[in-house]
C-alpha positions as CSV (number, residue, x, y, z in Angstrom):
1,X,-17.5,-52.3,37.2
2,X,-20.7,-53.2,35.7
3,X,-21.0,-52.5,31.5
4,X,-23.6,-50.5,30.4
5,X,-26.5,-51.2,28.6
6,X,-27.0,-48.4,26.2
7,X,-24.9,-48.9,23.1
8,X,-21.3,-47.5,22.4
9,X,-20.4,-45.2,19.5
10,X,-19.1,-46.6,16.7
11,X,-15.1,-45.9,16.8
12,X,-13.5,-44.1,13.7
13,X,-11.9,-47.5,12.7
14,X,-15.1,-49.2,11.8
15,X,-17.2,-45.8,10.7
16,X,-17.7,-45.9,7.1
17,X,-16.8,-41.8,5.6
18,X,-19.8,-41.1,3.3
19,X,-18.4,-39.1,0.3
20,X,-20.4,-35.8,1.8
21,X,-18.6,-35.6,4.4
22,X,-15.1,-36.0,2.9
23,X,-16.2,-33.4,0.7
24,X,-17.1,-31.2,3.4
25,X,-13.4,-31.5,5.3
26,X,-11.9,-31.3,2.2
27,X,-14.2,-28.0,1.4
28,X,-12.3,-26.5,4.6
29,X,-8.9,-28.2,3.5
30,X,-8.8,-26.3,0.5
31,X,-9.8,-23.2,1.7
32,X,-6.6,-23.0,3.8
33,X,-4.7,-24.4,1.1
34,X,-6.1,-21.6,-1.7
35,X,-5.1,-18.7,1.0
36,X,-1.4,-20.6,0.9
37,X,-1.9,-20.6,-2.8
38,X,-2.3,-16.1,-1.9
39,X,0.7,-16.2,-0.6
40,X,2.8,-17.8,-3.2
41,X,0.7,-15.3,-5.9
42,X,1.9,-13.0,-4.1
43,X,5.4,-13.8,-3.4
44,X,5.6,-14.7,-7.4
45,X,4.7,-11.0,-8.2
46,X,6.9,-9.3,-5.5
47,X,10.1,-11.4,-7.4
48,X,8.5,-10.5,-10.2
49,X,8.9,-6.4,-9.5
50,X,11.9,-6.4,-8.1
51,X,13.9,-8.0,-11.0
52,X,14.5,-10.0,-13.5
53,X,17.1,-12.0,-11.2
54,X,14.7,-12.7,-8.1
55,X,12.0,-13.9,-10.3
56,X,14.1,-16.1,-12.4
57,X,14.9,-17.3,-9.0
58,X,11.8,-17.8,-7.6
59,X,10.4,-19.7,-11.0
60,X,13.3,-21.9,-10.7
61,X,12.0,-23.3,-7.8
62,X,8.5,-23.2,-9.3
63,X,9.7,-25.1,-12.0
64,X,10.8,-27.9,-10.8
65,X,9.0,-31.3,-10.0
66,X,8.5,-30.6,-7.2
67,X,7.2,-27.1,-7.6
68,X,4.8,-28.6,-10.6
69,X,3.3,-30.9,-8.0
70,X,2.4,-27.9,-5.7
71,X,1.1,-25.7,-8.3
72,X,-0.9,-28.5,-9.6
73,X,-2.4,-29.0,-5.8
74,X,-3.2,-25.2,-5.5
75,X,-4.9,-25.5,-9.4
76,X,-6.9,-28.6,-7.7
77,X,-8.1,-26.7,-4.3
78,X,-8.9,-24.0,-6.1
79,X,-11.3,-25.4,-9.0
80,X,-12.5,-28.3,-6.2
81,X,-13.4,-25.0,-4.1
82,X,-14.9,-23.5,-6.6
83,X,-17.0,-26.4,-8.2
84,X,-18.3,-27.5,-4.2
85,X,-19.2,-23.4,-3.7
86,X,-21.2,-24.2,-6.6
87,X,-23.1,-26.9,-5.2
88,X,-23.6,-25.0,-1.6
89,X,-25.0,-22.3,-3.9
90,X,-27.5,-24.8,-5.1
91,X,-28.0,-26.1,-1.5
92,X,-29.0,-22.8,-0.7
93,X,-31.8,-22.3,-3.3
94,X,-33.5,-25.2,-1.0
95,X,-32.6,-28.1,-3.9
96,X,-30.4,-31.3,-3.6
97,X,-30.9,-32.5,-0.4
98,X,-32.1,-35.5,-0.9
99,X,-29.0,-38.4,0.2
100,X,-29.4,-39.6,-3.6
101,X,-28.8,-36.1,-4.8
102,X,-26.1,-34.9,-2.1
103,X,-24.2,-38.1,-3.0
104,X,-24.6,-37.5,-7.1
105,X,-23.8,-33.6,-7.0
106,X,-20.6,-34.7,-4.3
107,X,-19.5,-37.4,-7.2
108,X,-19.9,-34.4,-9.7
109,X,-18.0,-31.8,-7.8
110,X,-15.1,-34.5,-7.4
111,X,-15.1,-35.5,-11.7
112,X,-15.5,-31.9,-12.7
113,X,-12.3,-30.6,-10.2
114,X,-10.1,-33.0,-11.4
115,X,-11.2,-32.5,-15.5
116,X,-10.9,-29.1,-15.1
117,X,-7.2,-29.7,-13.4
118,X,-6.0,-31.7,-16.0
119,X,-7.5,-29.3,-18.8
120,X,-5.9,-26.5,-17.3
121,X,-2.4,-28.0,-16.8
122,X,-3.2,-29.5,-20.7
123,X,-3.3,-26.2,-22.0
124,X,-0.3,-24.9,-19.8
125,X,1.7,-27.6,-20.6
């Protein structure tokens, strides 16, 4: 069967991510993962009203390393959400398009999230 001469799509392997659209996917990502976030919120106040011994229980499992590690990755999806609604707030007044800007105000979005994790688990901790 005789090739084709138009080119081929680059395959995944060798396509080079920019950082906009990570940011984008990971926009989405931590959408899903803040309405997971509801549910444990939620969950955390139904122990807390129906006792002292089922929300002991329940922070217990919160507590531990493992439970630190998951509330520290809803605290990150939900300032990373917020900060990159930010920006698309900006996109909408018509400003930032530019690939210089879009790639500086991604960069941003990605320093401020994790400061503004590590501040608010400072001043938990």
């Amino acid at each position: 069967m005789r090739q084709p001469d138009r080119p081929l799509s680059p395959h995944l392997s060798i396509y080079r991510w920019p950082v906009t659209m990570l940011l984008s996917i990971l926009h989405r990502a931590t959408g899903i993962a803040n309405a997971v976030g509801l549910i444990v919120l939620a969950a955390w106040l139904m122990q807390a009203a129906a006792g002292e011994a089922a929300y002991e229980s329940l922070t217990g499992i919160l507590a531990s390393p493992l439970g630190y590690v998951v509330l520290a990755g809803f605290s990150f999806s939900f300032f990373y959400h917020l900060c990159n609604g930010i920006r698309h707030l900006v996109w909408d007044t018509g400003r930032g398009f530019e690939k210089r800007q879009a790639n500086m105000s991604a960069w941003i979005v990605i320093a401020v999230s994790l400061a503004l994790t590590g501040l608010f688990w400072g001043l938990a901790l």
